[in-house]
C-alpha positions as CSV (number, residue, x, y, z in Angstrom):
1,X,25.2,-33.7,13.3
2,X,21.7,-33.6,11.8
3,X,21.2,-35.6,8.5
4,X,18.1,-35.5,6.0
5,X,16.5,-38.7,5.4
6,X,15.8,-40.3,2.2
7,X,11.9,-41.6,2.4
8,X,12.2,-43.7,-0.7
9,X,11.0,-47.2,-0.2
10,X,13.4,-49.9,-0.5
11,X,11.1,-51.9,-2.9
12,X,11.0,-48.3,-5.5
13,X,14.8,-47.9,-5.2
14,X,15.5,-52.0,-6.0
15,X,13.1,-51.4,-9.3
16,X,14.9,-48.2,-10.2
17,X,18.3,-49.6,-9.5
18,X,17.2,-52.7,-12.2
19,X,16.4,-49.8,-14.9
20,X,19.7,-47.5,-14.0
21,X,22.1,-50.3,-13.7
22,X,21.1,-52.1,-16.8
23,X,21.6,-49.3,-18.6
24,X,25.0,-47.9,-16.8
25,X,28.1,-50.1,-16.0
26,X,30.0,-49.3,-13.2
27,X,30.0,-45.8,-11.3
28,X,34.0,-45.5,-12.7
29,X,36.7,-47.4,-14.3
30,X,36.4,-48.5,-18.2
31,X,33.7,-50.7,-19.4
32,X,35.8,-53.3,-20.6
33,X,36.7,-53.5,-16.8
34,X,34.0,-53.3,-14.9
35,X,32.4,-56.1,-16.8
36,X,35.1,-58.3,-16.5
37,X,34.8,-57.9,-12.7
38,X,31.5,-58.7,-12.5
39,X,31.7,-61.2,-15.2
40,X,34.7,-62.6,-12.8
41,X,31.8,-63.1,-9.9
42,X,34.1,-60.7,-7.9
43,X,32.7,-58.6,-5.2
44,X,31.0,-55.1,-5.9
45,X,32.9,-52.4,-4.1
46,X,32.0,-48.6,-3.9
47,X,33.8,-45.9,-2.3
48,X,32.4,-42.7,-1.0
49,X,35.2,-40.5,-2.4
50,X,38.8,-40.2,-4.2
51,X,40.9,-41.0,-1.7
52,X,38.9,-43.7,-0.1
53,X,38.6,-45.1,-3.9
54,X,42.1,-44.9,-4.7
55,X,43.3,-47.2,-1.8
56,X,40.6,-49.8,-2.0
57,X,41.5,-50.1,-5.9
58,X,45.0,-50.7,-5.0
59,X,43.9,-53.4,-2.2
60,X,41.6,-54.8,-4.4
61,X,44.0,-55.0,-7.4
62,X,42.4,-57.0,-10.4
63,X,40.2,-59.0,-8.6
64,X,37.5,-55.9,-8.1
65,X,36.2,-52.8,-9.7
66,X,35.7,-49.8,-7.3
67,X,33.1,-47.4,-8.1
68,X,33.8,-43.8,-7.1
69,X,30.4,-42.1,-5.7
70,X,31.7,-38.4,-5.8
71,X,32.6,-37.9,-9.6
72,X,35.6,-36.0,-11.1
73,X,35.3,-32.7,-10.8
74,X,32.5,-32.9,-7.8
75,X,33.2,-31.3,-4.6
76,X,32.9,-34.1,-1.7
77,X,31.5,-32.0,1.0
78,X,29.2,-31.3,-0.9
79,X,28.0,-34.8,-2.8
80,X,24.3,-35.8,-3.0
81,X,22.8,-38.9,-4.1
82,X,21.0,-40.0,-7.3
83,X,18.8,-42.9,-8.4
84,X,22.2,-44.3,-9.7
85,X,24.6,-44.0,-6.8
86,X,22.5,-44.8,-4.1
87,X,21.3,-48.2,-6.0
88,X,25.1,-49.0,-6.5
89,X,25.4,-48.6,-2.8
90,X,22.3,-50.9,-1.9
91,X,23.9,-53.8,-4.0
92,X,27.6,-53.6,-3.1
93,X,28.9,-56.5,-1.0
94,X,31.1,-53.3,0.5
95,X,30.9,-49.9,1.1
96,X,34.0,-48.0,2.1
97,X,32.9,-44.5,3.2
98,X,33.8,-42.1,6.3
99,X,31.4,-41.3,8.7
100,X,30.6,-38.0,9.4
101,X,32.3,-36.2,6.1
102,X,29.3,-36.8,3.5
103,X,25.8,-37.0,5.2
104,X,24.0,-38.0,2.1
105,X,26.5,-41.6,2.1
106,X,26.1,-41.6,5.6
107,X,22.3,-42.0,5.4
108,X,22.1,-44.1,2.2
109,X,24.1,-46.4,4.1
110,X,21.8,-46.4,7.0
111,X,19.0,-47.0,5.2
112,X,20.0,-48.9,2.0
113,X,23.5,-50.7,2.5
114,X,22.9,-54.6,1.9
115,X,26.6,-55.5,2.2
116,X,29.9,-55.0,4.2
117,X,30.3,-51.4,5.0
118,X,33.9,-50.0,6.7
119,X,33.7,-46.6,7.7
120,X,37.3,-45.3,7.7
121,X,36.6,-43.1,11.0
122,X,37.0,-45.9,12.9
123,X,39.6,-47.5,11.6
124,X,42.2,-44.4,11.6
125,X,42.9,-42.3,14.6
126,X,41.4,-39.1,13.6
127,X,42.8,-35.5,15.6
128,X,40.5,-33.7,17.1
129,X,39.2,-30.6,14.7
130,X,40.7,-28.0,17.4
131,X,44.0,-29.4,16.2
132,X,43.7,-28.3,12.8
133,X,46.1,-25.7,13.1
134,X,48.2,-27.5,16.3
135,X,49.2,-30.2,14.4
136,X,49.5,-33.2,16.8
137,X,50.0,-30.5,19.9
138,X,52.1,-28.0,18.5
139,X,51.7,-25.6,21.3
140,X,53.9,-28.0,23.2
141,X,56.4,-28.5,20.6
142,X,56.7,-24.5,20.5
143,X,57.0,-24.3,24.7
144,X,59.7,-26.9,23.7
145,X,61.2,-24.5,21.3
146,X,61.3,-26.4,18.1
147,X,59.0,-23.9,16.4
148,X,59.2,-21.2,18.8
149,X,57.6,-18.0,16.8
150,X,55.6,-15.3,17.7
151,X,52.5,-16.4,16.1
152,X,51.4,-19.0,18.8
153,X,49.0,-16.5,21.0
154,X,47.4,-15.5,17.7
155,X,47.0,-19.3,16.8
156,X,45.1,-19.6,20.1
157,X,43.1,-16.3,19.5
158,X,42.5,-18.0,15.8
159,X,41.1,-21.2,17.1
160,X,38.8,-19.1,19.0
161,X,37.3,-17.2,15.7
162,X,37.6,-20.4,13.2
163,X,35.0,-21.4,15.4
164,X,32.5,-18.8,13.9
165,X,33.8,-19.4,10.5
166,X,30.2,-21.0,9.7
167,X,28.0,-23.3,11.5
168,X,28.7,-25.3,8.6
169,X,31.9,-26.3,10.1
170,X,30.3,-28.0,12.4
171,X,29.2,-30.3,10.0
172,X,32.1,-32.4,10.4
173,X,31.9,-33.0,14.4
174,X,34.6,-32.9,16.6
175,X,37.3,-34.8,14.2
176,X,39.3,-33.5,11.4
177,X,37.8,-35.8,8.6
178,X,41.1,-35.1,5.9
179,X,42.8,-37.8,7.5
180,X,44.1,-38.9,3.6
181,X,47.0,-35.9,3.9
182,X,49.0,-37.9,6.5
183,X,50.1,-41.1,4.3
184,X,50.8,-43.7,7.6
185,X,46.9,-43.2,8.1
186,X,46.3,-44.4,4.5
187,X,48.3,-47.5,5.0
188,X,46.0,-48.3,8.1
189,X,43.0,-47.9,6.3
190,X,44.2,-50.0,3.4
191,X,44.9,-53.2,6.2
192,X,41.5,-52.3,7.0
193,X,40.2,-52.9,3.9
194,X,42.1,-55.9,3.2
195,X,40.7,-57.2,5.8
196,X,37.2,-56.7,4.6
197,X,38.0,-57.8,1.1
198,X,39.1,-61.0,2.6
199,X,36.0,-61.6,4.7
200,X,33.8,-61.0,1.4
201,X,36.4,-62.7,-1.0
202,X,38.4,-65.9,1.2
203,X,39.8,-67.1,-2.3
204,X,41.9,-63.1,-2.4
205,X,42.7,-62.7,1.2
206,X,46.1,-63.4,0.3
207,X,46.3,-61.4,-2.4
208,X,44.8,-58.1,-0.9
209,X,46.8,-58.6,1.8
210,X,50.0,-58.4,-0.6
211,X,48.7,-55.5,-2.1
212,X,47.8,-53.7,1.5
213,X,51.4,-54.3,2.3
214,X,53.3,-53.3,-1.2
215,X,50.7,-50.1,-0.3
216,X,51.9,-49.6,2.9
217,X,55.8,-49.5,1.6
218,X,54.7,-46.6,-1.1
219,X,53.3,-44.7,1.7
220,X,56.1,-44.9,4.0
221,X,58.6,-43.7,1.4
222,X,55.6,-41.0,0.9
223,X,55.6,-40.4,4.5
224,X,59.7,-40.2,4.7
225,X,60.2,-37.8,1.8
226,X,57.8,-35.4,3.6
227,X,59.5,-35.5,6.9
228,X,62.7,-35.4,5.1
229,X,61.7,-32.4,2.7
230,X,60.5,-30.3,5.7
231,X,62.5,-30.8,8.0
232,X,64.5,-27.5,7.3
233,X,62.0,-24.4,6.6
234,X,62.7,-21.0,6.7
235,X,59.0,-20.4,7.8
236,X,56.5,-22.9,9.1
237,X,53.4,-20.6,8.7
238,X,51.2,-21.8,5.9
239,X,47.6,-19.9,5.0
240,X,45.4,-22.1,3.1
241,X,41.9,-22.1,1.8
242,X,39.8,-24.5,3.9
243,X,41.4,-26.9,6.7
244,X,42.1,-30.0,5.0
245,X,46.0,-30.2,6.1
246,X,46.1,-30.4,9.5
247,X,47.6,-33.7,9.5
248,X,50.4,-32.4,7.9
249,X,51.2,-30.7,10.9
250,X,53.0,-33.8,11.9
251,X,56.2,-32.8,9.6
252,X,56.5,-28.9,11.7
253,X,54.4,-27.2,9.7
254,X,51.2,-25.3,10.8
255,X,48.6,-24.7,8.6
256,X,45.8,-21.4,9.0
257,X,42.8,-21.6,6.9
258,X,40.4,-19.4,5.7
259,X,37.2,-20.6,5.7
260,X,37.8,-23.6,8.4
261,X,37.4,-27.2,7.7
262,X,34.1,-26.1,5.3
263,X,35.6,-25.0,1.5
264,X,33.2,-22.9,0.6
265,X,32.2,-21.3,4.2
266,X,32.7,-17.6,4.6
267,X,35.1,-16.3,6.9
268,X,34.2,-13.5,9.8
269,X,35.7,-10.3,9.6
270,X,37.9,-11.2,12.3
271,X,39.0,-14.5,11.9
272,X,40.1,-13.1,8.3
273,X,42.0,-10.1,9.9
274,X,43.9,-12.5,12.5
275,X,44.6,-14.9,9.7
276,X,46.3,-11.4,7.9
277,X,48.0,-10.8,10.4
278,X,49.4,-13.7,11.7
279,X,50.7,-14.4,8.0
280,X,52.6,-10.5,7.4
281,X,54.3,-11.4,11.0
282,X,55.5,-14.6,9.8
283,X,56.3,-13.6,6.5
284,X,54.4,-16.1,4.6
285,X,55.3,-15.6,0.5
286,X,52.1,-17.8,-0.4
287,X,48.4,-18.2,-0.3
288,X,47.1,-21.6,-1.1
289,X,43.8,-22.0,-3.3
290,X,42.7,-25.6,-3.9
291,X,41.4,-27.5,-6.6
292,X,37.3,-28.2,-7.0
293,X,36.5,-24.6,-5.1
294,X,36.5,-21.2,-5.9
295,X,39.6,-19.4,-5.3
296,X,37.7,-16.0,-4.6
297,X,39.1,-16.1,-0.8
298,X,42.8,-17.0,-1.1
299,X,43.1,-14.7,-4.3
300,X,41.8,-11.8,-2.5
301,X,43.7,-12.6,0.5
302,X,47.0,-12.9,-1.5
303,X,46.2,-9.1,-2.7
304,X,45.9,-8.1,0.2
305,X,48.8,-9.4,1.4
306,X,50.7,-7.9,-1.9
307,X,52.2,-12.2,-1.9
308,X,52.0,-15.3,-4.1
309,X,48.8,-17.8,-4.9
310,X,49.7,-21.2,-5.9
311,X,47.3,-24.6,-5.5
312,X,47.9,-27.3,-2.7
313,X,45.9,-30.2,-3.7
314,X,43.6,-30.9,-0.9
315,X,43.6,-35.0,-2.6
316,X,39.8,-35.1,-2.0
317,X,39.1,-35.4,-5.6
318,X,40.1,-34.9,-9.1
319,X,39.9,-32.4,-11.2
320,X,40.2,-32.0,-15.3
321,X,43.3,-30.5,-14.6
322,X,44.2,-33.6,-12.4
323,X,42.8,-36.3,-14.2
324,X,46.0,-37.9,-15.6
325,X,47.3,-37.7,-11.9
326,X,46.6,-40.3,-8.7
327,X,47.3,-39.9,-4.9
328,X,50.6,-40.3,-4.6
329,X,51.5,-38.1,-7.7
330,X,49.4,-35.7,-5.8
331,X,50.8,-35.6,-2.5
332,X,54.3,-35.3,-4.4
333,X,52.9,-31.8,-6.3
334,X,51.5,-30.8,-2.7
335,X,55.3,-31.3,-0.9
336,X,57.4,-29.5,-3.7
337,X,54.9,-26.3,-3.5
338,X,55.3,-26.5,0.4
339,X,59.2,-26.4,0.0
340,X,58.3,-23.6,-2.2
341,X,56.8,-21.3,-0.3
342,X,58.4,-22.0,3.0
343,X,62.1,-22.2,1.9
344,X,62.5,-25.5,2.6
């Protein structure tokens, strides 16, 4: 993947960060409590994006204050670095990011990371990007006959056209970044940065790795209610905006997207036809739109398909609409619209 280069110089950036900083508390959270962190001598801990900020907050309990670098409302694909953000970075004693999903972190934390970094890519097992709509090899589940439909040539045959979705897809290599949607990955990555924590913080280890584990129990009960809630579906065909639920796929489902793993990429003519298709032979009763993107595709799919559009939360940020919501709240919303549509 080819990234732009910041040419700042390190010695502008540390005189800007003294003017920005000074002036700004932490990137998020309340006043009150990002100055108690520091004020606590705790370490300073940014996260690239929502999901990656929600589960170091809840390692890091009290003891830290995580700074989010993609801000409410912001689309993370699509985040670029100020003055502000990329100072915060260059002074955090860790950076908790994901290699390959937001160039402009991934060369900031080339060039200007000072600190602990953990990159969540390689501390999760990530599916391969072809899998997107296999989910975890769904081709032999289906020669199995545990999903045996007719849509599995056109599945292939979609692969084949997702591929010229946009070149732009190719952004994210050969890995499905979204690996947030599955919740046993989030409980790995939350280990992960307990561990980290602990290096920076000895005095908390013990306490971050409390927190990791009390994490890990939500997650598993977030992980059984989805297995559990789908386990029975009338349909397991699901057409979504962009491809940010493939590791859903674990719990039967098999998700088609319209504009690939890239939101706002445009579709071909015949990638969009197949994905038509495939979803008026499998009878799907909903398009998914998403939160932070247009929903100019997945409406005009839905007419066209004379069906439904309702939101699935892709969880990679929120939203005005989402604000009073976290992760797990989120992922909740996301299961009971699933059930919806597919008559589970």
């Amino acid at each position: 993947m080819s990234r732009l280069r910041s040419r700042s110089a390190l010695p502008a950036l540390a005189a800007a960060a003294v003017l920005v900083l000074s002036g700004c508390g932490a990137l998020t959270g309340s006043g009150d409590d990002s100055a108690a962190a520091a004020d606590g001598g705790g370490p300073q801990v940014v996260a690239a994006f929502y999901p990656l900020a929600w589960a170091t907050q809840q390692v890091a309990g009290d003891r830290v204050d995580v700074a989010n670098l993609t801000s409410p409302g912001a689309e993370p694909h699509d985040l670029e670095l100020g003055i502000g953000e990329t100072a915060e970075l260059s002074e955090a004693d860790l950076v908790v990011y994901e290699a390959g999903f937001q160039a402009a972190v991934d060369d900031a934390v080339a060039e200007n990371a000072s600190g602990g970094t953990l990159d969540a890519a390689e501390v999760v097992d990530l599916i391969p990007a072809s899998e997107e709509d296999d989910h975890d090899h769904e081709g032999e589940e289906h020669a199995e006959g545990e999903h045996d439909h007719a849509g599995e040539e056109h599945a292939d045959e979609a692969h084949s056209e997702d591929e010229a979705h946009s070149e732009d897809e190719h952004d994210h290599g050969d890995t499905d970044p979204h690996f947030w949607q599955d919740p046993m990955r989030m409980a790995d990555l939350a280990d992960a940065v307990a561990d980290s924590l602990g290096e920076i913080d000895p005095d908390g280890a013990e306490t971050y790795a409390d927190n990791a584990a009390a994490l890990r129990e939500e997650l598993t009960d977030l992980d059984a209610a989805y297995a559990d809630g789908l386990a029975s579906c009338e349909r397991d065909v699901v057409v979504v905006n962009h491809g940010a639920f493939g590791y859903l796929g674990k719990y039967g489902l098999s998700f088609e997207a319209i504009t690939g793993l890239t939101p706002d990429a445009e579709p071909t003519p015949a990638a969009r036809a197949e994905i038509e298709l495939l979803a008026r032979e499998e009878g799907v009763t909903t398009v998914f739109s998403e939160t932070l993107v247009s929903p100019e595709a997945a409406q005009s799919l839905a007419d066209d398909l004379g069906v439904e559009m309702a939101t699935l939360d892709p969880v990679e940020g929120l939203s005005d609409q989402t604000a009073d919501q976290d992760y797990l709240s989120l992922m909740r919303s996301n299961l009971e619209a699933l059930q919806a549509a597919n008559g589970c």
